[in-house]
N, CA, C and O of each residue as an XYZ file, in Angstrom:
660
protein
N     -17.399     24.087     13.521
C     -18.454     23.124     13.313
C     -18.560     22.797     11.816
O     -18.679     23.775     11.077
N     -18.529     21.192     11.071
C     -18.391     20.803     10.140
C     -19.626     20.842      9.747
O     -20.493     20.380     10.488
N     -19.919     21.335      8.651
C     -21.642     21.527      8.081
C     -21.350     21.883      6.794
O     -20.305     22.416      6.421
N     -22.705     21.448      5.827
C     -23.115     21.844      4.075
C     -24.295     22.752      4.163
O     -25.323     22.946      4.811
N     -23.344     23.365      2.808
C     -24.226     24.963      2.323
C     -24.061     24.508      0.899
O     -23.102     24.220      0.183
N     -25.680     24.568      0.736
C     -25.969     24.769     -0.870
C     -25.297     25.574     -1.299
O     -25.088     26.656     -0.752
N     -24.680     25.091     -2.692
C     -24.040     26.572     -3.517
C     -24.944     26.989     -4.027
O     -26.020     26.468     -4.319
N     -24.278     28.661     -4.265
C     -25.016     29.582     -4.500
C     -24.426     30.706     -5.214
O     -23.204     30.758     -5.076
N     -25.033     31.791     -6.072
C     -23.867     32.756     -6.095
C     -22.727     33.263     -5.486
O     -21.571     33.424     -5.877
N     -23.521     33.557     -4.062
C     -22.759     33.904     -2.956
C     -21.434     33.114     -2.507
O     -20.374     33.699     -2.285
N     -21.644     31.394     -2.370
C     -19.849     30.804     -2.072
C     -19.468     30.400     -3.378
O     -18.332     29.939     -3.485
N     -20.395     30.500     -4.708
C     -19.943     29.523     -5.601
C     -18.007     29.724     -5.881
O     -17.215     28.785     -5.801
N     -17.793     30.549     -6.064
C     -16.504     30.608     -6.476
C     -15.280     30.215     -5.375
O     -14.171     29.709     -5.545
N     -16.150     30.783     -3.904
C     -14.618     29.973     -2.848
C     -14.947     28.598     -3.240
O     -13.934     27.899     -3.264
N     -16.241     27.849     -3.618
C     -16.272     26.470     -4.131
C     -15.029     25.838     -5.038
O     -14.092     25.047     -4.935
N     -15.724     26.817     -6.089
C     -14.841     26.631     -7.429
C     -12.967     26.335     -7.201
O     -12.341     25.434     -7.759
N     -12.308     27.509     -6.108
C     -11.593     27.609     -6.126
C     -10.724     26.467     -5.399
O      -9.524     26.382     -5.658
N     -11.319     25.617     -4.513
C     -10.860     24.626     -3.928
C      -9.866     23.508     -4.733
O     -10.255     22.885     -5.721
N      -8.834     23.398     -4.277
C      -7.961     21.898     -4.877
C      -7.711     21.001     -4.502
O      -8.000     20.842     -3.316
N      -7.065     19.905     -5.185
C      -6.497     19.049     -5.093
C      -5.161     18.744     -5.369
O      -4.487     18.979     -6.371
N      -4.885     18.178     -4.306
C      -3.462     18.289     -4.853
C      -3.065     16.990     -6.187
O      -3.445     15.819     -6.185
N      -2.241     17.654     -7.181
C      -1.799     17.546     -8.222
C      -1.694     16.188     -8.626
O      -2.039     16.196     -9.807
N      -1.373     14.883     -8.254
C      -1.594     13.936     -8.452
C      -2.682     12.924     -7.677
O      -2.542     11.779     -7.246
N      -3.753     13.781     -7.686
C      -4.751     13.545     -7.371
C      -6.004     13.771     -8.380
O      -7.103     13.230     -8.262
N      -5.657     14.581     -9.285
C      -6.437     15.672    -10.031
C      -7.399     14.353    -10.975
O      -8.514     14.597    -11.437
N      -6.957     13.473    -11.070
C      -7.389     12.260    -11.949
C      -8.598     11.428    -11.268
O      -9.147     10.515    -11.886
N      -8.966     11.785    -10.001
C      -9.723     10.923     -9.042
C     -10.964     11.320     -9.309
O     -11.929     10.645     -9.669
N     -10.842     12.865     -9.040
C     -12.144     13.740     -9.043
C     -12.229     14.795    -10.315
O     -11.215     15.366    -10.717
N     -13.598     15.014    -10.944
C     -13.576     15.876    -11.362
C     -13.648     17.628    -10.589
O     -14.233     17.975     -9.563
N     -13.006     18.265    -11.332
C     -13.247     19.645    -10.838
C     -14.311     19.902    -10.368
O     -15.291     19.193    -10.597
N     -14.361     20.997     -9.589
C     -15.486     21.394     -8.557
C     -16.520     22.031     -9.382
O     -17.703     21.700     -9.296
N     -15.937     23.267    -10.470
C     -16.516     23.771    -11.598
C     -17.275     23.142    -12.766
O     -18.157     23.743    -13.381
N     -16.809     21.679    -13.080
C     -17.616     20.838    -13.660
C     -18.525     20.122    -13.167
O     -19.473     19.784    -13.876
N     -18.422     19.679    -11.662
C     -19.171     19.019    -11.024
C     -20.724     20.106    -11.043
O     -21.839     19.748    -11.422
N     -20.418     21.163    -10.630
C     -22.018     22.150    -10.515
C     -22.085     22.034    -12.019
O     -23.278     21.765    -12.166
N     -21.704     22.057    -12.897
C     -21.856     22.161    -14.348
C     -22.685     20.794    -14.310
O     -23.905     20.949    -14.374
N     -22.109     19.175    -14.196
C     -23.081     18.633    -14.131
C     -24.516     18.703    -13.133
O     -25.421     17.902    -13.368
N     -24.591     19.255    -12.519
C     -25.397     19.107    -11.046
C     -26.534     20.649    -11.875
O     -27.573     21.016    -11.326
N     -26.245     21.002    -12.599
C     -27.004     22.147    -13.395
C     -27.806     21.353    -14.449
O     -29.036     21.377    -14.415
N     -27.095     20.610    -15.437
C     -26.975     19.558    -16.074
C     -28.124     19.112    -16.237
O     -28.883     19.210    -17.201
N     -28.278     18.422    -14.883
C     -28.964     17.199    -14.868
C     -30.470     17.912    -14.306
O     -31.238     17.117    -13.765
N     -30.830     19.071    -14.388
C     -32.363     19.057    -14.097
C     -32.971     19.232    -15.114
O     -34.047     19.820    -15.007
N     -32.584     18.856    -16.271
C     -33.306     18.509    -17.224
C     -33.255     16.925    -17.434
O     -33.477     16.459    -18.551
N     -33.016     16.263    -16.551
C     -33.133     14.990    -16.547
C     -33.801     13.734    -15.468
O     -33.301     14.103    -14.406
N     -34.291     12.992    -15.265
C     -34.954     11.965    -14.039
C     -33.933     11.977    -13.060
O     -34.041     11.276    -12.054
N     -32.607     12.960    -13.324
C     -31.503     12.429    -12.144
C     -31.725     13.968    -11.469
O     -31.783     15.005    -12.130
N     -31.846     13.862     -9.873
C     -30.907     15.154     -9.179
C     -30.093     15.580     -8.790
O     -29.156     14.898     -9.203
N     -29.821     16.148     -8.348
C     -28.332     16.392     -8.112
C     -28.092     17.477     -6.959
O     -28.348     18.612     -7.362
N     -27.687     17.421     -5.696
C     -27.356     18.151     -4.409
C     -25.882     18.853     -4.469
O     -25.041     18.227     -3.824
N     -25.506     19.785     -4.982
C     -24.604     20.388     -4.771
C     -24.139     20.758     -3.658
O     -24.805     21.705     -3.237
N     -23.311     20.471     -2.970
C     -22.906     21.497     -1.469
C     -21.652     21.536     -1.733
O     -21.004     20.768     -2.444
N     -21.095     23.018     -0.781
C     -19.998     23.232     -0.178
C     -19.674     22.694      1.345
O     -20.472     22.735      2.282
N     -18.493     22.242      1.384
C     -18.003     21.711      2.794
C     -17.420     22.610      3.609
O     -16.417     23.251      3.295
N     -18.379     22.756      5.352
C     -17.691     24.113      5.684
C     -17.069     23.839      7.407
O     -17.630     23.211      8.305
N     -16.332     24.237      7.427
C     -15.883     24.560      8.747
C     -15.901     25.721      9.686
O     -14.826     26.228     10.008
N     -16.906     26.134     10.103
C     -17.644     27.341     10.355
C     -17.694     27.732      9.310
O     -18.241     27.019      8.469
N     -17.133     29.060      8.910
C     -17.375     30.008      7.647
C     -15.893     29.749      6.946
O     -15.439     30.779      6.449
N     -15.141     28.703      6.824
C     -14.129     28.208      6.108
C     -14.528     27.026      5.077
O     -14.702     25.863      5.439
N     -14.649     27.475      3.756
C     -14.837     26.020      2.832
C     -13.572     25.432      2.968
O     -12.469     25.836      2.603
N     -13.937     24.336      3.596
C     -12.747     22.899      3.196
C     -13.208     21.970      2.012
O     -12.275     21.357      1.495
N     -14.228     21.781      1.573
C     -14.463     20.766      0.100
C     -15.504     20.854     -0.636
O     -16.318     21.759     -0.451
N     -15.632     20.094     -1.428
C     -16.992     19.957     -2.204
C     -17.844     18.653     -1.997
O     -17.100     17.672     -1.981
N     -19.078     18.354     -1.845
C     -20.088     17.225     -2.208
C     -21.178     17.070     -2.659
O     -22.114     17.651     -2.110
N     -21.386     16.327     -3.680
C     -22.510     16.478     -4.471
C     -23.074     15.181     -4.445
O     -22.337     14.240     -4.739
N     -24.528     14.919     -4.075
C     -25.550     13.965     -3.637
C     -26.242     13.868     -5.106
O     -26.538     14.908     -5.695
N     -26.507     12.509     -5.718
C     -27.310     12.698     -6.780
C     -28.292     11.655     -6.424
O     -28.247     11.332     -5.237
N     -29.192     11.030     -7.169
C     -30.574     10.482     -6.905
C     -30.851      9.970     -8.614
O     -31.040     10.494     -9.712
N     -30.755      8.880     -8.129
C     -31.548      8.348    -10.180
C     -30.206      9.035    -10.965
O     -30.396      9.817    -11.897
N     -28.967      8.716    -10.559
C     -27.753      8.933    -11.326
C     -27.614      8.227    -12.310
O     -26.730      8.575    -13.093
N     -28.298      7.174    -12.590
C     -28.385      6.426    -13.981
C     -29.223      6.892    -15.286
O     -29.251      6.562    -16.471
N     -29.714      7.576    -14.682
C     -30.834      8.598    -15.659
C     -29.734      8.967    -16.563
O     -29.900      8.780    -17.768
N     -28.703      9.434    -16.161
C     -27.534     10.395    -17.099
C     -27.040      9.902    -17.931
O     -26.610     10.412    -18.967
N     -27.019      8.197    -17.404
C     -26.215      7.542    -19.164
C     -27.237      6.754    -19.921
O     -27.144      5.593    -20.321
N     -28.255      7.618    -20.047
C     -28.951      7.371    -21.260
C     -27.946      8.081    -22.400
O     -27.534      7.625    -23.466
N     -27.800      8.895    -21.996
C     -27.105      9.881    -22.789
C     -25.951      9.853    -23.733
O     -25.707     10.438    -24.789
N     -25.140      8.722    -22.787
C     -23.692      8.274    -23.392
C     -24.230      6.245    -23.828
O     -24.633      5.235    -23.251
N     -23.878      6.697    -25.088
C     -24.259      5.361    -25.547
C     -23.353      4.273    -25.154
O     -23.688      3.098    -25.306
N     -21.816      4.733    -24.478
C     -20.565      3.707    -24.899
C     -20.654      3.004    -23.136
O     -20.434      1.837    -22.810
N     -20.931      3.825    -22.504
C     -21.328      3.347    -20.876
C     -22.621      2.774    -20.636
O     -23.596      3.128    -21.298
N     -22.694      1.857    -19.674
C     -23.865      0.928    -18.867
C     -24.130      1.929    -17.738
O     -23.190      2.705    -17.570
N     -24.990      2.072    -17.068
C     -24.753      2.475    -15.638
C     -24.852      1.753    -14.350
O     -25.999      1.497    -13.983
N     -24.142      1.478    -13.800
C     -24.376      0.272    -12.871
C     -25.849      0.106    -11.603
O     -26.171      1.094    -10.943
N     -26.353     -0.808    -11.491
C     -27.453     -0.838    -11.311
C     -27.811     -0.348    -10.041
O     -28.970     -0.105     -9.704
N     -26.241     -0.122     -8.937
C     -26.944      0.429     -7.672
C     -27.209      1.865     -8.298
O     -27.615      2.696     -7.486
N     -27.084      2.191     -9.297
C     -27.501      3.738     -9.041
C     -28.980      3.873     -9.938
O     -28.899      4.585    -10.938
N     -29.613      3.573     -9.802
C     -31.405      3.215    -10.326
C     -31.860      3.822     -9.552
O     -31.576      3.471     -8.407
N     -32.581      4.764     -9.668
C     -33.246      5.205     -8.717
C     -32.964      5.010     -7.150
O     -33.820      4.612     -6.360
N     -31.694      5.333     -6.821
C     -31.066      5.385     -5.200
C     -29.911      6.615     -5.185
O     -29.525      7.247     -6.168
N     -29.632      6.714     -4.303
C     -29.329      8.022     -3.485
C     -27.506      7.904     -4.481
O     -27.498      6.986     -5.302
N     -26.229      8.695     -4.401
C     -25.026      8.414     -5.003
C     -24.696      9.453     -4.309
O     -25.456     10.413     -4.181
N     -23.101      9.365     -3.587
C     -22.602     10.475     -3.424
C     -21.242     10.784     -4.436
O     -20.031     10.676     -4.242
N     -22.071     11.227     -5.621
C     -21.621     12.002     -6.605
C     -20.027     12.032     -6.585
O     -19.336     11.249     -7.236
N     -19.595     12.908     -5.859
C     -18.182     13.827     -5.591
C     -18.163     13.814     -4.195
O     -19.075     13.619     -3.391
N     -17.024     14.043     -4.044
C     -16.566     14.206     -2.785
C     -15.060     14.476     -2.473
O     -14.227     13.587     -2.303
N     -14.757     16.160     -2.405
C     -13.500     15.920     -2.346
C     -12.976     17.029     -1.291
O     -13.838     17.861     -1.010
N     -11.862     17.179     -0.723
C     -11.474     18.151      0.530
C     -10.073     18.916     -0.364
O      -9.218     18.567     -1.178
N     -10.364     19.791      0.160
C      -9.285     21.044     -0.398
C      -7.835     20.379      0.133
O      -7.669     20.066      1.312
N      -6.854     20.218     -0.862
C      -5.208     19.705     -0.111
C      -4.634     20.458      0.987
O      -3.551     20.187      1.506
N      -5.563     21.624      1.397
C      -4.933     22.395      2.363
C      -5.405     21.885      3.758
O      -4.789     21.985      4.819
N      -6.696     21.284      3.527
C      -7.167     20.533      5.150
C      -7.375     18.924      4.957
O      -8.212     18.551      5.779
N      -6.884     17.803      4.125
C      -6.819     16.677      3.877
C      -6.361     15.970      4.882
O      -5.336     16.545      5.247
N      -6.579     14.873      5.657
C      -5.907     14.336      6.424
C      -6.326     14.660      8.349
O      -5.700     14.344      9.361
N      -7.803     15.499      8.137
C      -7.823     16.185      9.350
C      -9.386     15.537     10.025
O      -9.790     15.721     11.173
N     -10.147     14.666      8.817
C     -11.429     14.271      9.480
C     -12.303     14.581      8.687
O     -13.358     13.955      8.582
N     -11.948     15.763      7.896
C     -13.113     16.104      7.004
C     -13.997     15.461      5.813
O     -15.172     15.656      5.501
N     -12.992     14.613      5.256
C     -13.743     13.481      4.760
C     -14.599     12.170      4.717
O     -15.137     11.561      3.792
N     -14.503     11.920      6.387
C     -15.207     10.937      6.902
C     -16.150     11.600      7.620
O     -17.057     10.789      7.810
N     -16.392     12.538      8.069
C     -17.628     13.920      8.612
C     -18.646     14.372      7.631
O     -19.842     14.561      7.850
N     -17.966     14.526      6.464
C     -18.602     14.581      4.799
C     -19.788     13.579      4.617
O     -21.018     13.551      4.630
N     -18.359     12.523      4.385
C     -19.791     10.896      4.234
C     -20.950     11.254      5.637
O     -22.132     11.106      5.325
N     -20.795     11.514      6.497
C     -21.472     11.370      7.614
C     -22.925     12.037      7.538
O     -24.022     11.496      7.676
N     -22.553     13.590      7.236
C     -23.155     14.597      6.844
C     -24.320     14.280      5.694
O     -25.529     14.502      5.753
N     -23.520     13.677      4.618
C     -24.425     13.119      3.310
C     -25.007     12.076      3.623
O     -26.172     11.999      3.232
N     -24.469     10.945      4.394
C     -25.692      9.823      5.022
C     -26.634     10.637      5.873
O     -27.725     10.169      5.546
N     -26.852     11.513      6.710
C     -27.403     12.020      7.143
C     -28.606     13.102      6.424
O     -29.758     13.159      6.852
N     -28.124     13.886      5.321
C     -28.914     14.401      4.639
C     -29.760     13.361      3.628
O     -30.858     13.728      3.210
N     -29.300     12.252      3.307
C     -29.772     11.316      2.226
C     -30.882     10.653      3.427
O     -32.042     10.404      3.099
N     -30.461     10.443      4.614
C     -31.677     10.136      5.323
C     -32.982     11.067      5.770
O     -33.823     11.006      6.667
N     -32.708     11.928      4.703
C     -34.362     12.934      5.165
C     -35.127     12.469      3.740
O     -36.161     13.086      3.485
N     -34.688     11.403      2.770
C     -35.084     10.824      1.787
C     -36.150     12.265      1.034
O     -37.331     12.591      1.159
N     -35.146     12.733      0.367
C     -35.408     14.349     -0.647
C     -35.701     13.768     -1.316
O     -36.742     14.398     -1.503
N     -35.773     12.952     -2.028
C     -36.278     11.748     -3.064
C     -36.823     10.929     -2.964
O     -36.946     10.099     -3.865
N     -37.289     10.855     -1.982
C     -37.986      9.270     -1.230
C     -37.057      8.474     -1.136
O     -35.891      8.618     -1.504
N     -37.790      7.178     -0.390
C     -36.857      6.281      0.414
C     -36.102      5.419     -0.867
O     -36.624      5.288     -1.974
N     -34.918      4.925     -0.527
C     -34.156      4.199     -0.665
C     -33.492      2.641      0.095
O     -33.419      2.314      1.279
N     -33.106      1.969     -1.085
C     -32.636      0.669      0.370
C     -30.980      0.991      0.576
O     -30.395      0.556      1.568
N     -30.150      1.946     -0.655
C     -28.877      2.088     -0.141
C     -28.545      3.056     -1.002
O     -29.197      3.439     -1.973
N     -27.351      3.498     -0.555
C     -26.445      4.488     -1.393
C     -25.152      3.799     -1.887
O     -24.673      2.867     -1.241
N     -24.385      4.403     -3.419
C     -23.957      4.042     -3.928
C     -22.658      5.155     -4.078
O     -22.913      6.354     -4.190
N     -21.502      4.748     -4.073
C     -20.381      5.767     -4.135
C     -18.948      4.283     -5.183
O     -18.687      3.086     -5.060
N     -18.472      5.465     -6.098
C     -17.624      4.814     -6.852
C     -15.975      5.631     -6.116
O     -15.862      6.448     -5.203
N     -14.775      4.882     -7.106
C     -13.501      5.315     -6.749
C     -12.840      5.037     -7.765
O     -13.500      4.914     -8.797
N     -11.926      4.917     -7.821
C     -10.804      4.562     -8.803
C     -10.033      3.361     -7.996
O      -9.653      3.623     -6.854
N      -9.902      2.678     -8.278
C      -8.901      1.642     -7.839
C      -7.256      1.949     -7.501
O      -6.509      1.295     -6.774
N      -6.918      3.360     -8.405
C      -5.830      3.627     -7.532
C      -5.506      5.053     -6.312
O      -4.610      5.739     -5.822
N      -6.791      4.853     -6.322
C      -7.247      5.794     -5.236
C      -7.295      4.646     -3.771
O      -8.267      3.956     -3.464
N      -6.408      4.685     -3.281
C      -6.490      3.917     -2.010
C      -6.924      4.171     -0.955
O      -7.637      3.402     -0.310
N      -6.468      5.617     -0.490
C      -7.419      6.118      0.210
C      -8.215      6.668      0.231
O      -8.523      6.904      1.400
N      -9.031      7.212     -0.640
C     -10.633      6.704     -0.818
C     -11.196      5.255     -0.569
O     -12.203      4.893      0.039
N     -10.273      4.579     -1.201
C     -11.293      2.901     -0.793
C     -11.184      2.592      0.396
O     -12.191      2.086      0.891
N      -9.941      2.772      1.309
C     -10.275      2.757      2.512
C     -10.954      3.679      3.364
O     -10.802      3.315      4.530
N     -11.632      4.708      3.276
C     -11.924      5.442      3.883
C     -13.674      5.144      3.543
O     -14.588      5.049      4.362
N     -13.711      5.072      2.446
C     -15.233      4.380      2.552
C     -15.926      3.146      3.200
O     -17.029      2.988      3.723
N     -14.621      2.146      2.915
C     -14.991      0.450      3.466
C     -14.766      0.803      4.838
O     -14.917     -0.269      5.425
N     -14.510      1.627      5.642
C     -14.192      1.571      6.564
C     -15.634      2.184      7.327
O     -16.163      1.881      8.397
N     -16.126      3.509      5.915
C     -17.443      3.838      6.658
C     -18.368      2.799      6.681
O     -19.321      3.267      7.303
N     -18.614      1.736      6.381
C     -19.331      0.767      5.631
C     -19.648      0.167      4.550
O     -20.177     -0.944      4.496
N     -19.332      0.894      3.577
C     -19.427      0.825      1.934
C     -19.013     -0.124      1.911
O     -18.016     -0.398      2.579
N     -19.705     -1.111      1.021
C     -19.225     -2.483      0.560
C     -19.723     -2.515     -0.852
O     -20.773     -2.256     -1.442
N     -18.028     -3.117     -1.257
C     -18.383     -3.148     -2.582
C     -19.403     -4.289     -3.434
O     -20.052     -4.965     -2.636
N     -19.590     -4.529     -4.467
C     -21.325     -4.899     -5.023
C     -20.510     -5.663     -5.943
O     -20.994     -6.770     -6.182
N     -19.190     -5.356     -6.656
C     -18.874     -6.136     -7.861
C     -19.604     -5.656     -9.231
O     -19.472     -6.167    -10.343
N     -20.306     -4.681     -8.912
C     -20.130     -3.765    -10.553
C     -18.936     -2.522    -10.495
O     -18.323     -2.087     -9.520
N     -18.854     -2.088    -12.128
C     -17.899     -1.134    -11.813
C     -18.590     -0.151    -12.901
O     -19.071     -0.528    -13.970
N     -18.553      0.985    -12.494
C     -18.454      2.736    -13.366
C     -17.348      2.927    -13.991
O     -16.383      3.502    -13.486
N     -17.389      2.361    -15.402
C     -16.482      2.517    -16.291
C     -15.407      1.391    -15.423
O     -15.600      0.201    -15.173
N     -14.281      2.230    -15.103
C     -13.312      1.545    -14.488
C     -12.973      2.161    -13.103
O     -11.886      2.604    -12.732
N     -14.366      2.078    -12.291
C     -14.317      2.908    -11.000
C     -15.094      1.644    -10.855
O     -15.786      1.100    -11.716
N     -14.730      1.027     -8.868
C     -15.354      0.699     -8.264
C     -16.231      0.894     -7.470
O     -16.121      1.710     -6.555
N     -17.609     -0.062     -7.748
C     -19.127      0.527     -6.799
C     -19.102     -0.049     -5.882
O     -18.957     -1.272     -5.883
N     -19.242      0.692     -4.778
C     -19.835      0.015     -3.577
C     -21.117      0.670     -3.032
O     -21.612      1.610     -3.654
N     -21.637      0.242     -1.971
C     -23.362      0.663     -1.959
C     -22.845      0.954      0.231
O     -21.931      0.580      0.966
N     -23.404      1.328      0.297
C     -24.335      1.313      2.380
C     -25.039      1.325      2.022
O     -25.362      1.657      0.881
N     -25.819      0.818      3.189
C     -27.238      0.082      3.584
C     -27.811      1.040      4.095
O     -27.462      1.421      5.211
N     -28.798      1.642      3.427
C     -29.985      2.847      4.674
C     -30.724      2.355      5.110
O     -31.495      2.944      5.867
Protein backbone atom coordinates (compact mmCIF):
# COMPACT_ATOMS: atom_id res chain seq x y z
CA UNK A 1 0.00 0.00 0.00
CA UNK A 2 1.40 3.39 -1.40
CA UNK A 3 1.31 6.01 1.51
CA UNK A 4 3.47 9.30 3.18
CA UNK A 5 5.32 9.37 6.44
CA UNK A 6 6.54 12.52 7.81
CA UNK A 7 10.25 12.41 8.19
CA UNK A 8 11.59 11.94 11.19
CA UNK A 9 14.64 10.76 12.98
CA UNK A 10 13.47 7.45 12.75
CA UNK A 11 13.28 7.09 8.42
CA UNK A 12 15.26 10.25 7.94
CA UNK A 13 18.29 8.58 6.59
CA UNK A 14 16.51 5.51 4.46
CA UNK A 15 15.11 9.08 3.08
CA UNK A 16 18.36 10.56 2.64
CA UNK A 17 19.67 7.54 1.09
CA UNK A 18 17.34 7.29 -1.87
CA UNK A 19 18.61 7.99 -5.70
CA UNK A 20 18.48 8.95 -8.76
CA UNK A 21 19.75 7.71 -11.34
CA UNK A 22 22.83 9.60 -12.60
CA UNK A 23 21.70 11.60 -15.40
CA UNK A 24 18.96 12.62 -13.74
CA UNK A 25 20.74 14.12 -10.74
CA UNK A 26 20.23 17.74 -12.43
CA UNK A 27 16.27 17.61 -12.23
CA UNK A 28 16.00 17.28 -8.54
CA UNK A 29 17.68 18.42 -5.74
CA UNK A 30 18.98 15.87 -3.21
CA UNK A 31 16.74 14.47 -0.70
CA UNK A 32 19.27 15.77 2.10
CA UNK A 33 18.97 19.31 0.87
CA UNK A 34 15.47 19.24 0.23
CA UNK A 35 14.70 18.60 4.38
CA UNK A 36 17.56 21.14 4.72
CA UNK A 37 15.31 23.50 2.87
CA UNK A 38 11.95 22.26 4.39
CA UNK A 39 13.92 23.02 7.98
CA UNK A 40 14.84 26.24 6.35
CA UNK A 41 11.91 27.66 5.76
CA UNK A 42 10.13 27.79 9.28
CA UNK A 43 11.63 30.69 9.86
CA UNK A 44 9.86 32.04 7.04
CA UNK A 45 5.82 32.84 5.70
CA UNK A 46 6.62 29.60 3.55
CA UNK A 47 5.90 25.81 4.85
CA UNK A 48 7.09 23.15 3.96
CA UNK A 49 5.68 19.19 4.20
CA UNK A 50 8.40 16.88 4.10
CA UNK A 51 7.44 13.19 3.43
CA UNK A 52 8.86 9.94 2.66
CA UNK A 53 7.26 7.75 -0.13
CA UNK A 54 6.31 4.32 1.12
CA UNK A 55 5.32 1.10 -0.09
CA UNK A 56 4.25 -0.64 2.95
CA UNK A 57 7.40 -0.35 5.08
CA UNK A 58 9.66 0.08 1.78
CA UNK A 59 10.75 3.85 1.00
CA UNK A 60 10.45 4.26 -2.74
CA UNK A 61 10.86 8.37 -2.85
CA UNK A 62 10.75 11.62 -1.52
CA UNK A 63 7.90 14.62 -1.52
CA UNK A 64 7.85 17.76 -0.23
CA UNK A 65 4.52 20.03 -0.20
CA UNK A 66 5.27 23.73 0.38
CA UNK A 67 2.62 26.60 0.89
CA UNK A 68 3.57 30.48 0.32
CA UNK A 69 6.80 29.09 -1.61
CA UNK A 70 7.36 32.57 -2.75
CA UNK A 71 8.02 33.75 0.67
CA UNK A 72 11.65 32.15 0.01
CA UNK A 73 12.77 34.45 -2.75
CA UNK A 74 12.64 37.32 -0.83
CA UNK A 75 15.79 36.11 0.00
CA UNK A 76 17.54 35.72 -3.37
CA UNK A 77 17.62 39.05 -4.92
CA UNK A 78 18.62 37.68 -8.65
CA UNK A 79 15.15 35.49 -8.88
CA UNK A 80 11.30 36.66 -9.25
CA UNK A 81 9.08 34.05 -7.89
CA UNK A 82 6.44 33.16 -10.10
CA UNK A 83 3.12 34.19 -9.09
CA UNK A 84 1.29 30.77 -8.90
CA UNK A 85 3.26 30.20 -5.91
CA UNK A 86 1.74 33.27 -3.59
CA UNK A 87 0.31 32.00 -1.08
CA UNK A 88 -0.90 28.42 -2.79
CA UNK A 89 -0.10 24.98 -2.16
CA UNK A 90 3.61 23.70 -4.52
CA UNK A 91 4.68 20.32 -4.76
CA UNK A 92 8.13 21.19 -3.90
CA UNK A 93 10.09 17.83 -4.91
CA UNK A 94 9.15 14.91 -6.02
CA UNK A 95 11.26 12.18 -6.81
CA UNK A 96 11.23 8.02 -6.81
CA UNK A 97 14.29 6.02 -5.98
CA UNK A 98 15.90 4.55 -9.69
CA UNK A 99 15.33 1.27 -8.15
CA UNK A 100 11.32 1.46 -8.40
CA UNK A 101 10.91 4.24 -11.35
CA UNK A 102 8.69 3.31 -13.99
CA UNK A 103 6.21 1.24 -11.69
CA UNK A 104 3.30 3.95 -10.77
CA UNK A 105 4.83 5.49 -8.01
CA UNK A 106 5.06 8.75 -9.29
CA UNK A 107 1.68 9.37 -10.47
CA UNK A 108 0.23 7.77 -6.86
CA UNK A 109 2.68 10.51 -5.28
CA UNK A 110 0.95 13.46 -7.18
CA UNK A 111 -2.26 11.72 -6.11
CA UNK A 112 -1.40 11.33 -2.51
CA UNK A 113 -0.17 15.17 -2.37
CA UNK A 114 -3.42 16.39 -4.19
CA UNK A 115 -5.06 14.60 -1.68
CA UNK A 116 -3.19 15.77 1.38
CA UNK A 117 -3.16 19.50 -0.08
CA UNK A 118 -6.94 18.95 -0.06
CA UNK A 119 -7.27 18.87 3.80
CA UNK A 120 -6.08 22.67 3.10
CA UNK A 121 -3.13 22.60 6.22
CA UNK A 122 -2.92 26.08 5.13
CA UNK A 123 -6.19 27.00 4.19
CA UNK A 124 -7.90 26.93 1.03
CA UNK A 125 -6.39 27.47 -2.17
CA UNK A 126 -7.66 27.92 -5.91
CA UNK A 127 -4.58 25.66 -7.27
CA UNK A 128 -1.34 24.03 -6.93
CA UNK A 129 1.73 24.79 -8.60
CA UNK A 130 4.61 22.25 -9.64
CA UNK A 131 7.77 23.28 -11.85
CA UNK A 132 10.26 20.91 -14.20
CA UNK A 133 12.98 21.41 -16.29
CA UNK A 134 12.23 21.39 -19.83
CA UNK A 135 14.55 18.60 -20.40
CA UNK A 136 12.94 16.56 -18.12
CA UNK A 137 10.32 14.99 -20.39
CA UNK A 138 9.05 12.73 -18.40
CA UNK A 139 8.18 14.70 -15.73
CA UNK A 140 6.29 17.05 -18.14
CA UNK A 141 4.44 14.37 -19.29
CA UNK A 142 3.57 12.79 -16.37
CA UNK A 143 2.21 15.89 -14.83
CA UNK A 144 0.14 17.27 -18.03
CA UNK A 145 -1.18 14.15 -18.07
CA UNK A 146 -2.22 14.45 -14.26
CA UNK A 147 -3.77 17.74 -15.19
CA UNK A 148 -1.15 20.29 -14.65
CA UNK A 149 -1.35 22.91 -17.09
CA UNK A 150 1.13 25.01 -17.78
CA UNK A 151 0.51 29.07 -16.87
CA UNK A 152 3.47 30.48 -19.07
CA UNK A 153 5.62 31.66 -16.16
CA UNK A 154 8.84 30.01 -15.52
CA UNK A 155 11.16 29.27 -12.10
CA UNK A 156 14.31 30.42 -13.22
CA UNK A 157 14.44 28.16 -16.23
CA UNK A 158 11.90 25.53 -14.96
CA UNK A 159 8.47 25.35 -16.24
CA UNK A 160 5.18 26.29 -14.06
CA UNK A 161 2.26 24.70 -14.35
CA UNK A 162 -0.67 24.97 -11.74
CA UNK A 163 -4.09 22.12 -11.12
CA UNK A 164 -7.10 23.38 -10.27
CA UNK A 165 -8.37 22.49 -6.53
Amino acid sequence: MIHLEKITPRNYWDIVCLKVFRDQKSFVASNKDSIVEAYAAIDSDCTAFPFGIYDGDKPVGFLMIGFNEAALYEFDEDIEAPEAYNNSYTIWRLMIDKRYQKRGYGRKALQLAVDFIRTWPCGKSEHCAISWEPENETAGKLYRSFGFVENGELDGDEIVAVLKL
